[in-house]
C-alpha positions as CSV (number, residue, x, y, z in Angstrom):
1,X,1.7,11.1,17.1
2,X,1.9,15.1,17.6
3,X,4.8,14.2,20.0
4,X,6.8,12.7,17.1
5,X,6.3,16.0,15.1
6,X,9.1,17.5,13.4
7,X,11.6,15.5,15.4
8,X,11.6,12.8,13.1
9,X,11.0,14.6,9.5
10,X,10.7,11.5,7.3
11,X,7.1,10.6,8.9
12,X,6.1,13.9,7.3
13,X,4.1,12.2,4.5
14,X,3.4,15.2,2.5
15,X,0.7,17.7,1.0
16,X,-0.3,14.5,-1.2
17,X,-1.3,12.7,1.3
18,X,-3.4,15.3,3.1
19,X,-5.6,16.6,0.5
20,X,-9.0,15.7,0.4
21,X,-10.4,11.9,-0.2
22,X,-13.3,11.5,-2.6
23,X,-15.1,8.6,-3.1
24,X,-18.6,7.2,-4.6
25,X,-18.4,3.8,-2.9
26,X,-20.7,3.2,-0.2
27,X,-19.7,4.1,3.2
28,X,-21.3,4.0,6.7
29,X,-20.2,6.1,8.9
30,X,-20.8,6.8,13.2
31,X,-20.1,9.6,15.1
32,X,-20.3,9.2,18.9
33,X,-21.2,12.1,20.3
34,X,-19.3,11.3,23.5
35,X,-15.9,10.6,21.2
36,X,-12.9,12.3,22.8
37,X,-10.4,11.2,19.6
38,X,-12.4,11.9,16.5
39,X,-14.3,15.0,17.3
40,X,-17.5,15.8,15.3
41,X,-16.2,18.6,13.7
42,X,-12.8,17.4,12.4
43,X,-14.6,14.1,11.3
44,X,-17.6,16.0,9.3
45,X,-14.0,18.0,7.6
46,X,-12.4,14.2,6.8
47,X,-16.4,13.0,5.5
48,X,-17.0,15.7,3.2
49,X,-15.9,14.7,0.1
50,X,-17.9,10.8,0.4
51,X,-20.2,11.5,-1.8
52,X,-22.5,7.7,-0.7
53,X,-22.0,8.4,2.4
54,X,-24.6,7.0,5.3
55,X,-24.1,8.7,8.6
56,X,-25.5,7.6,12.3
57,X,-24.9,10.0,15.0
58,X,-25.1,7.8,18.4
59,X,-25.7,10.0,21.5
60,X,-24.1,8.8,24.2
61,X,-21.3,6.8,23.1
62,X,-17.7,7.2,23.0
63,X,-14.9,6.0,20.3
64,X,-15.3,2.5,20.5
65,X,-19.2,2.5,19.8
66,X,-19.5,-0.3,17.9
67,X,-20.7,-2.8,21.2
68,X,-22.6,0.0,22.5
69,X,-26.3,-0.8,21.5
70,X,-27.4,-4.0,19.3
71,X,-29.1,-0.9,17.2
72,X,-25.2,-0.3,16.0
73,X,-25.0,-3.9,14.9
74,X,-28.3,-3.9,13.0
75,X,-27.4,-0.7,11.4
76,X,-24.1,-2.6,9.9
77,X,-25.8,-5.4,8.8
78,X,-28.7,-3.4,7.1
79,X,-26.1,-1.3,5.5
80,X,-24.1,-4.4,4.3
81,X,-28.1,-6.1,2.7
82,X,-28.2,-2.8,1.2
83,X,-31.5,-2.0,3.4
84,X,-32.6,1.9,3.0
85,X,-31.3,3.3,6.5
86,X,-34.2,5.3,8.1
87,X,-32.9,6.0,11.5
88,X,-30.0,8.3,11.3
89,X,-29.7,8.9,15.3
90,X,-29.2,6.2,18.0
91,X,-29.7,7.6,21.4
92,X,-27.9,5.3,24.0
93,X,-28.8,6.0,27.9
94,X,-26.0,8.8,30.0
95,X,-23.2,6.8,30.9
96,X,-23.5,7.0,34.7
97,X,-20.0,8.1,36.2
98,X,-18.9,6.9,39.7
């Protein structure tokens, strides 16, 4: 909470907790392209050091993405059967805006 920041300096959790994550265990991963919180660029930074990583892009969808498309939902459960992932894109149709 940026609002929060250096007002309250004990929620200042340190340069330990901010350096880079590395991990081998199997991850999925989805990036909305329509996401307004996680941004493709800042999440691609946080990703970087997953070293199993799968990654669907979904074009179209926002943060919560996860009840956008039944292709979302298969994805997950091929991931968790340990299926080989061949589609790494997911297009979704414009969200129309009244």
């Amino acid at each position: 909470m940026p609002q929060l920041n250096m007002g309250v300096p004990e929620l200042d959790l340190g340069k330990q907790f901010r350096k880079p994550k590395t991990s081998r265990v199997p991850t999925l991963l989805f990036t909305g392209t329509l996401d307004g919180r996680t941004y493709i660029e800042e999440q691609k930074e946080a990703i970087k050091h997953l070293s199993n990583q799968t990654h669907l892009m979904v074009e179209n969808a926002g943060h919560n993405l996860f009840n956008s498309s039944p292709k979302v939902l298969e994805a997950m459960k091929s991931f968790m059967r340990e299926d080989v992932i061949k589609e790494f894109r997911i297009v979704l149709e414009h969200p129309k805006l009244n």
